[in-house]
C-alpha positions as CSV (number, residue, x, y, z in Angstrom):
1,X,8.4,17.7,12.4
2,X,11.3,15.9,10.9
3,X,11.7,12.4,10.1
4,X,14.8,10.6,8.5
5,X,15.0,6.7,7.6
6,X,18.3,5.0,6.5
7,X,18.4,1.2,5.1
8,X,20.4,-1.1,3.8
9,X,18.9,-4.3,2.3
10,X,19.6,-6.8,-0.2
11,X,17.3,-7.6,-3.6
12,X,16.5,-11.3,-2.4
13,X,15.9,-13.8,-5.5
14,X,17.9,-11.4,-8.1
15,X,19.9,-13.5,-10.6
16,X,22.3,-11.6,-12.8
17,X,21.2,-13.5,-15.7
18,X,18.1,-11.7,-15.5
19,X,19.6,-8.2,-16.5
20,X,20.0,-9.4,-20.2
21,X,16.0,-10.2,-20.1
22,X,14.2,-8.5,-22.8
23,X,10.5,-8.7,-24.7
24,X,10.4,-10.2,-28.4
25,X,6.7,-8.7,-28.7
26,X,4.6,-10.8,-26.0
27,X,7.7,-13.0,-25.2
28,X,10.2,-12.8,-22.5
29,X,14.1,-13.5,-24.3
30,X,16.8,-14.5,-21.7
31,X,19.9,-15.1,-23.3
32,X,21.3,-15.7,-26.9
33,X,19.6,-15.3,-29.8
34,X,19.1,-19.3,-30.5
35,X,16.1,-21.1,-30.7
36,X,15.3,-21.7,-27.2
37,X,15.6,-18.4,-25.7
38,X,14.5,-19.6,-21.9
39,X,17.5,-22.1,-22.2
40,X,20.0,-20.0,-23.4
41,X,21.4,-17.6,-20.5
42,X,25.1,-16.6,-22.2
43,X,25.0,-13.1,-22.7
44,X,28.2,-12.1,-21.8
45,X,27.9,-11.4,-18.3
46,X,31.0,-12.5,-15.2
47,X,28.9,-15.1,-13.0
48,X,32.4,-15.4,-10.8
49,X,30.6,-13.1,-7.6
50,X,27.3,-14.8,-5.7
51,X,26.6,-11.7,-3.8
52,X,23.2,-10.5,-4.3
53,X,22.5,-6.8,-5.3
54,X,21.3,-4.7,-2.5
55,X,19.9,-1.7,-1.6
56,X,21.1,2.0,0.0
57,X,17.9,3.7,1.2
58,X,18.1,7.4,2.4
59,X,15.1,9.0,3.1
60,X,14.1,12.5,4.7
61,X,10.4,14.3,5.3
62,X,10.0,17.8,6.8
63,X,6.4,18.7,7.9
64,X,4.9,22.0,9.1
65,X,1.1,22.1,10.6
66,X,-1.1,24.9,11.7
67,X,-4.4,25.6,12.7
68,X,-6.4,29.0,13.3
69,X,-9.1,29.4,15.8
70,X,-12.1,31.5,14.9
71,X,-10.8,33.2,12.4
72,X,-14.6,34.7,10.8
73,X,-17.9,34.1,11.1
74,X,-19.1,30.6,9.2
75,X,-15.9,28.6,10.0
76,X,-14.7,27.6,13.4
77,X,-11.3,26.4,12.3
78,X,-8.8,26.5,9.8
79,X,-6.0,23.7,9.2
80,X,-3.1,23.7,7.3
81,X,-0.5,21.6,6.6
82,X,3.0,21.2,4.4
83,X,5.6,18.9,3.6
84,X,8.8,17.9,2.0
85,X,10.2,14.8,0.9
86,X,13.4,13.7,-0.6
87,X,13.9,10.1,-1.1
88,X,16.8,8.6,-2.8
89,X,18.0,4.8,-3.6
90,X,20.8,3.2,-4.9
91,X,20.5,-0.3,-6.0
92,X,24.4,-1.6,-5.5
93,X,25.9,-4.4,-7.6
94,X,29.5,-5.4,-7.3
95,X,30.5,-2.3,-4.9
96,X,28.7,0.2,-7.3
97,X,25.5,2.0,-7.8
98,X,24.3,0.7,-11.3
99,X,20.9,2.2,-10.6
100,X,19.7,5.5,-8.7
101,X,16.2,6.4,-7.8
102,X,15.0,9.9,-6.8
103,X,11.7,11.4,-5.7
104,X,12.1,14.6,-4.0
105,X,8.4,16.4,-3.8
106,X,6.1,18.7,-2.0
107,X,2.7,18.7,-0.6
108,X,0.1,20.4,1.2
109,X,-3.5,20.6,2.2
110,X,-5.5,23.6,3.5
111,X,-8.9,23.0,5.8
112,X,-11.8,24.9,6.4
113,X,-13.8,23.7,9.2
114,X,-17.5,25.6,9.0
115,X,-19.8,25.8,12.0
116,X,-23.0,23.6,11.8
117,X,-25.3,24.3,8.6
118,X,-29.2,23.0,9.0
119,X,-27.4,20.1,11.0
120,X,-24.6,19.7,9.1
121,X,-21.2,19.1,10.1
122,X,-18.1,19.1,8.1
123,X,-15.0,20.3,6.7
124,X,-13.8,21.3,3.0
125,X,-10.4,22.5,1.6
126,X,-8.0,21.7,-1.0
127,X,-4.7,19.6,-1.7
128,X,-2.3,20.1,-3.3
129,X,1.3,17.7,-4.8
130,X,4.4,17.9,-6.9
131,X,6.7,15.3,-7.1
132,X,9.7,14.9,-9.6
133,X,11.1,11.7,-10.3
134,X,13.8,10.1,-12.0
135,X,15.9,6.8,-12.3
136,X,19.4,7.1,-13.4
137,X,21.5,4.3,-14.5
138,X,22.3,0.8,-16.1
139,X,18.8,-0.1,-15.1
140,X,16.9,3.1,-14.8
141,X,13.1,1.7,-16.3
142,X,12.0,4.8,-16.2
143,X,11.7,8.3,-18.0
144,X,12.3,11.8,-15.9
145,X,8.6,12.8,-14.8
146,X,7.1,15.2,-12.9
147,X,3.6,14.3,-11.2
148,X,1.0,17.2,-10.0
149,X,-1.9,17.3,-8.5
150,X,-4.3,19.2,-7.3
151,X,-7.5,18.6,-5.9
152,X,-10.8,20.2,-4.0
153,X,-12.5,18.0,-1.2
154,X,-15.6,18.2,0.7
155,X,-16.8,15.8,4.2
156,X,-20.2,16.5,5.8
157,X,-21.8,14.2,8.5
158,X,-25.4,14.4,9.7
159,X,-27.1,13.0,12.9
160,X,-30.6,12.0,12.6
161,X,-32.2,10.2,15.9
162,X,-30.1,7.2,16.0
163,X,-28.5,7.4,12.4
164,X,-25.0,9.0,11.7
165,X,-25.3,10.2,8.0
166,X,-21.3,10.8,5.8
167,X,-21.3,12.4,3.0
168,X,-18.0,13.2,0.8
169,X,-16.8,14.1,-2.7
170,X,-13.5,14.7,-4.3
171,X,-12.2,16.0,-7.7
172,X,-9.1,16.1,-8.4
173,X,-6.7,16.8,-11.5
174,X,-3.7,15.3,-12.5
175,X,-0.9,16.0,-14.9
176,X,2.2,13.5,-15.6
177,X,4.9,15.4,-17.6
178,X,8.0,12.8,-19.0
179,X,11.0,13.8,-20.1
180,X,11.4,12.3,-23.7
181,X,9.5,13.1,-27.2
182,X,8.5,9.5,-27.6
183,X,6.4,10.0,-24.2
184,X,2.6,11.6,-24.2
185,X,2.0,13.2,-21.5
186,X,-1.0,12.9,-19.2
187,X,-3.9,15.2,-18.2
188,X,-6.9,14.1,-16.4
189,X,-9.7,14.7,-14.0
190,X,-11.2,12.3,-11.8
191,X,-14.3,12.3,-9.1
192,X,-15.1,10.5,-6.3
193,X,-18.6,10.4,-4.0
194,X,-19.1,8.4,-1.3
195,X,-22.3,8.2,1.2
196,X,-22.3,6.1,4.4
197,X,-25.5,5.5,7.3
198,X,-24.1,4.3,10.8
199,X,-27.2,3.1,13.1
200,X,-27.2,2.5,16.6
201,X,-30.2,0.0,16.6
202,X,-29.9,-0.8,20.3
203,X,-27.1,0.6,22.4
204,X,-23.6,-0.3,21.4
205,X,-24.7,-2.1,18.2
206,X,-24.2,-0.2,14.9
207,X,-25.0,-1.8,11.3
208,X,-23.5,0.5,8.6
209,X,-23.5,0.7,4.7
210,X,-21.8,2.5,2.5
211,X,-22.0,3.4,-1.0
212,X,-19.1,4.9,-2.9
213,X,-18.2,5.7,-7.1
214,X,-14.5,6.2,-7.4
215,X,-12.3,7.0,-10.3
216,X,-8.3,6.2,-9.7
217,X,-5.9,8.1,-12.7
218,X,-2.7,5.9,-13.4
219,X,0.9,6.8,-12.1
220,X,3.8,7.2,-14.3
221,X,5.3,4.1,-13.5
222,X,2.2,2.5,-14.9
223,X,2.2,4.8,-18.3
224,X,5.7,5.0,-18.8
225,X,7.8,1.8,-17.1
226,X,10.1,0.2,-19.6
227,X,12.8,-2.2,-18.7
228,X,14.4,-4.1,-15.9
229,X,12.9,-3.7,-12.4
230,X,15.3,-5.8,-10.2
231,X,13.4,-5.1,-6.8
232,X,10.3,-7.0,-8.2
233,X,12.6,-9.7,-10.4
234,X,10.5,-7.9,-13.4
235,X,10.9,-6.6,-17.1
236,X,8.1,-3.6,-17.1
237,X,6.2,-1.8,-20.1
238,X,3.8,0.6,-19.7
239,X,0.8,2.1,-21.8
240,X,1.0,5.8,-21.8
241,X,-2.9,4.9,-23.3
242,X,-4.0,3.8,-20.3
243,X,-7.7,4.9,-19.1
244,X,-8.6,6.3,-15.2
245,X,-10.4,3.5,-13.4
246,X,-13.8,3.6,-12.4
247,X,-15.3,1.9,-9.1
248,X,-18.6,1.3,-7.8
249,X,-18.3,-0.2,-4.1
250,X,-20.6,-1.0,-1.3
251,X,-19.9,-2.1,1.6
252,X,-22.1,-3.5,5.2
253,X,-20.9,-4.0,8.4
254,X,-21.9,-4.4,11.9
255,X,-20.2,-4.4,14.7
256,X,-20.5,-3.6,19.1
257,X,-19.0,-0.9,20.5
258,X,-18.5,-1.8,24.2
259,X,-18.3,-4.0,27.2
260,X,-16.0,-6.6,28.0
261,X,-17.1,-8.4,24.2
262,X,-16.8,-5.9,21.5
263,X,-16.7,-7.2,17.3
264,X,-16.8,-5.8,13.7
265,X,-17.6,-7.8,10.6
266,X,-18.3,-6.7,7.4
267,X,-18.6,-7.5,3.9
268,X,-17.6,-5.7,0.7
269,X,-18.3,-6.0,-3.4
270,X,-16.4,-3.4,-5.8
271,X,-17.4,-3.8,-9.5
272,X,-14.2,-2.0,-11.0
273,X,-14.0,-0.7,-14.7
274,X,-10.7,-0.6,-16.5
275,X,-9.1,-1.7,-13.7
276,X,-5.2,-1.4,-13.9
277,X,-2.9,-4.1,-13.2
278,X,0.5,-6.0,-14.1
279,X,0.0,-8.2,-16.7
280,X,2.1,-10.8,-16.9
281,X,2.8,-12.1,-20.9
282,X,5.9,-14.4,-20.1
283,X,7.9,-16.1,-17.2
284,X,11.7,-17.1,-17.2
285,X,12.3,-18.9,-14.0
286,X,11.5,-16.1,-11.4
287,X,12.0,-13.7,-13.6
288,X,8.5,-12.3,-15.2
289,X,7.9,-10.3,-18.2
290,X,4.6,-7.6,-17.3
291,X,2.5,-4.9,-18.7
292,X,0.2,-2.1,-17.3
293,X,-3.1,-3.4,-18.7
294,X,-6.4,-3.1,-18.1
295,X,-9.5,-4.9,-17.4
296,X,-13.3,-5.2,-15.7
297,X,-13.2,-7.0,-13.1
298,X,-15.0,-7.8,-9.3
299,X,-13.6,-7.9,-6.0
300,X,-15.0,-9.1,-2.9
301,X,-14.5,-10.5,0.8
302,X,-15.2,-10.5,4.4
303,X,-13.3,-9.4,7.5
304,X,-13.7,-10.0,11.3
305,X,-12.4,-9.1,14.6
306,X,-13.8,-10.1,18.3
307,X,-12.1,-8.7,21.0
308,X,-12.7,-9.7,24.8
309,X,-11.4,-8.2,28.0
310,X,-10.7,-10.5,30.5
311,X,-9.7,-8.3,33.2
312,X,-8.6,-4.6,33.3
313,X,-4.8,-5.5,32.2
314,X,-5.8,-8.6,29.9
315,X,-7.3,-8.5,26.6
316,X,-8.0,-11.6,23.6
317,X,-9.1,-11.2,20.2
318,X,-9.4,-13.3,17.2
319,X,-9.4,-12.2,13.3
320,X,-10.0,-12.8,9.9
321,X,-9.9,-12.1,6.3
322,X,-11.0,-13.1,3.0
323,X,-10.8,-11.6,-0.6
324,X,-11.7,-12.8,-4.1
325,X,-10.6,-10.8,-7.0
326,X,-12.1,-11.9,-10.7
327,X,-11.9,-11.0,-14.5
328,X,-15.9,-10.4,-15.7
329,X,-14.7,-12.6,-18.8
330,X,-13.5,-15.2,-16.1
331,X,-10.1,-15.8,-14.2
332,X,-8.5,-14.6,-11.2
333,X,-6.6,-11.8,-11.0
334,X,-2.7,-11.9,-10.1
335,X,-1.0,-11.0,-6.7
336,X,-4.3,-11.6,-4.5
337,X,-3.4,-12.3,-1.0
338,X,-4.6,-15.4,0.3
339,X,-7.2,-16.0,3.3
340,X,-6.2,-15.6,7.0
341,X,-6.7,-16.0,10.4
342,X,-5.3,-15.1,13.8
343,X,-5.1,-15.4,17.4
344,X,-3.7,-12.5,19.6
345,X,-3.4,-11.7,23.1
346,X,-1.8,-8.2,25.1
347,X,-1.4,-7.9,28.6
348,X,-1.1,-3.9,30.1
349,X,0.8,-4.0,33.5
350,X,1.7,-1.2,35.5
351,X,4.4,1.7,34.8
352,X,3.4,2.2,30.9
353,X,4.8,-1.6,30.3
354,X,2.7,-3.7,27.6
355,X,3.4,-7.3,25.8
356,X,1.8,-8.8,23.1
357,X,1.8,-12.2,21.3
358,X,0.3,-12.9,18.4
359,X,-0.8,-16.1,16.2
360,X,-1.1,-15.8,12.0
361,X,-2.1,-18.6,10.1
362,X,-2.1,-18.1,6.5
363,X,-4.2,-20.4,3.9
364,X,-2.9,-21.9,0.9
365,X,-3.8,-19.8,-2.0
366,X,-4.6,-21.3,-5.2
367,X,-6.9,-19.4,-7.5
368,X,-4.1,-18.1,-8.8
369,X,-3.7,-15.9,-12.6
370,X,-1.5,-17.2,-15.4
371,X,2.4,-17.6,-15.0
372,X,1.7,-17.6,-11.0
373,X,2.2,-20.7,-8.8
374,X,0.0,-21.8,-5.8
375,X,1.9,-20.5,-2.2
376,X,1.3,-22.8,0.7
377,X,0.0,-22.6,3.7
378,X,1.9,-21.2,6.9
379,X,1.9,-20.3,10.8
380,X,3.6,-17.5,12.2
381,X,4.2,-15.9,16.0
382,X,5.2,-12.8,16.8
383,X,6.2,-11.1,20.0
384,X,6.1,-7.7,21.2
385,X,6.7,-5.4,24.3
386,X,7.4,-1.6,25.1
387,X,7.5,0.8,27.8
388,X,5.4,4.4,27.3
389,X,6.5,7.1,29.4
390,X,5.0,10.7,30.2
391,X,7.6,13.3,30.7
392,X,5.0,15.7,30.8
393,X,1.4,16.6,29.0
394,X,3.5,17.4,25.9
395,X,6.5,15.1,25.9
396,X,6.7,10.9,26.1
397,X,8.1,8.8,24.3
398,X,8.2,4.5,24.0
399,X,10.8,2.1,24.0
400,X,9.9,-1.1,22.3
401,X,10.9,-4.3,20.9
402,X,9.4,-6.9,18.2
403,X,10.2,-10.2,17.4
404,X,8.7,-11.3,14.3
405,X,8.7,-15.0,13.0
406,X,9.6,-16.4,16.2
407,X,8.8,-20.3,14.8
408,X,11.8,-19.1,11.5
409,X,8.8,-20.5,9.3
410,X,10.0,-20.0,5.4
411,X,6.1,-19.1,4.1
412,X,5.5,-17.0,0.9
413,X,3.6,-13.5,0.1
414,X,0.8,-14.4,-2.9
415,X,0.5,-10.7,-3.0
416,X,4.5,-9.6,-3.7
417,X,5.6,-10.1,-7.0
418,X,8.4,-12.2,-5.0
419,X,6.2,-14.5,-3.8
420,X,8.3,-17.5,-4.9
421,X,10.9,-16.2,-2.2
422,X,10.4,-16.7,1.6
423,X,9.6,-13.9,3.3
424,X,11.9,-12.4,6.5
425,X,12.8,-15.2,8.8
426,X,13.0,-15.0,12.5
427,X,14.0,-11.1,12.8
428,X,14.2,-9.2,15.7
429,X,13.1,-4.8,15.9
430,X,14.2,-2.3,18.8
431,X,13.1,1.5,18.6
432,X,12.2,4.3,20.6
433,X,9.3,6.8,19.7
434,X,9.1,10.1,21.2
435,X,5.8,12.1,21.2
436,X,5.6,15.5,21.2
């Protein structure tokens, strides 16, 4: 398969002012070198152009797949899989490109399907990636690196009466190699293990829980950023110090499986050690100074869906979601999205035609992390309808169109580090999709 995506997209909220943003140790300095450094902004730059920086985004995959039947006794299948990827940006100012980021990398992942084992089911294999990345430029915040990693899987899933059993484990390694003596370069291991039960108490009804220990290893833009990050309005330092992260999570649910009513609820806690984030230190209008830090802390929410089908071609549903994330020594944690609810309906006529509308309400968030302002509540509609054809058993494809924001409501993302600029107002997106 081949994929390629081209975009072209400004960096809403930049300021040029900004660019001359630097730390004084835990302090964010915008301007001269006077004594109010957040009031000072004459550092030499021409203010004559208003046009916004934006972005030239050029992106290509190539992936290969395979499987083998049969191929010896003990293992009923073998899977394979490849892939290519370069990505490049440009981040234009003033006709030019002052900043260019590329990632061009390679992956693959080879599985071993084994027949059933005192009643166990499952699959193992390995995975393997390299990616090399660099940002050149006036604003390039980070060093040449090149990221590998390889790691060794295993799934298995048991059926006992009316209780599905899923088991899994991962270890993986990972090395971080930057370009530069004042860099260390990183080497680690991490392992995960997760165990779920899925019980079908009465027909159609299945409580679950899950139990899982994970341990995350940081990327290099969290060891090694250092400067100006204009997509995120930003000045970024990393800790090339920085620990893996270590999760314990759990996790009930419960939901109905069929008939015209179907839902699924559940309910999750992770207690998260050395959990890494973006710190912030400093603020200068929208313009925030961060580092990679790290901290214990607890996350925890809800989430809902109920789905009913009125007739064959119609079909309601109504959602939710919740989350809390907290410090153990008290505070919330930055960027957490807020609560939200919704409303959607689809209609499926004849001839492969569907619609869909769709109602979002978002809360106000305001447990919000220093330097961060409460966003306010919003409503917002969307639209969508497409047309899915069969050419034959191997070949369709779909024709479609979106409308999102249809009310041209200016609300705000808690979770983007722009979330003092309005998101996307009413947009419009046509495509077609082919299948093969």
């Amino acid at each position: 398969a081949y994929s390629e995506r081209q975009d072209k997209y400004a960096l809403s909220g930049h300021s040029h002012e900004y660019e001359s943003c630097h730390p004084h140790g835990t302090h964010l300095h915008c301007g001269g070198h006077g004594e109010h450094d957040h009031d000072e902004h004459d550092h030499g730059h021409d203010h004559a152009h208003e046009d916004n920086p934006w972005v030239d985004l050029k992106s290509r995959r190539f992936d290969v797949r395979a499987e083998y039947q049969n191929p010896f006794a003990g293992i009923e299948k073998i899977r394979a899989r490849a892939g290519y990827t370069d990505y490049q940006h440009d981040e234009i100012d003033d006709g030019q490109a002052e900043t260019t980021f590329k990632n061009k990398g390679y992956d693959g992942r080879l599985e071993f399907v084994h027949s059933p084992l005192a009643g166990f089911e499952g699959v193992f294999g390995v995975q393997y990636a390299n990616s090399k990345f660099q940002a050149l430029g006036t604003e390039g915040f980070l060093p040449k690196t090149n990221t590998e990693n390889l790691a060794a899987f295993l799934i298995e899933h048991y059926q006992w009466n009316d209780v599905h059993f899923e088991l899994g484990g991962r270890v993986e390694n990972q090395t971080v190699d930057a370009e530069g003596s004042q860099y260390k370069d990183f080497d680690d291991t991490a392992f995960s293990a997760s165990g779920a039960a899925n019980w079908e108490f009465i027909p159609d009804h299945i409580a679950s829980l899950s139990l899982s220990y994970a341990e995350r290893l940081p990327n290099a833009q969290e060891l090694y950023a250092k400067g100006v990050h204009l997509a995120t309005n930003t000045y970024e330092m990393g800790d090339d110090n920085l620990a893996k992260e270590k999760s314990k999570n759990i996790e009930l649910g419960l939901r109905k499986t069929d008939s015209d009513l179907t839902y699924s609820l559940s309910t999750f806690y992770n207690q998260i050690n050395d959990y890494i984030y973006a710190h912030t230190l400093d603020r200068h209008e929208n313009f925030r100074l961060v580092k990679y830090a790290q901290a214990d802390v607890d996350f925890y929410g809800v989430e809902g869906e109920v789905r009913y089908q009125f007739t064959p071609y119609y079909q309601g549903k109504i959602f939710a979601d919740h989350v809390r994330a907290e410090f153990n020594n008290g505070g919330d944690l930055p960027r957490i999205p807020a609560t939200r609810a919704g409303v959607r309906f689809d209609a499926y006529f004849l001839d492969g035609i569907h619609g869909g509308l769709e109602y979002i309400h978002g809360f106000k968030q305001n447990r919000i992390a220093d330097f961060e302002d409460a966003t306010a509540a919003y409503h917002v509609v969307n639209f969508d309808v497409s047309y899915d054809k069969s050419l034959n058993e191997q070949l369709s494809y779909q024709v479609y169109l979106r409308a999102n924001n249809l009310l041209d409501e200016a609300y705000y993302n808690h979770a983007s580090y722009l979330s003092t600029i309005p998101q996307q107002g009413r947009n419009f997106m046509a495509g077609v999709r082919f299948r093969f």
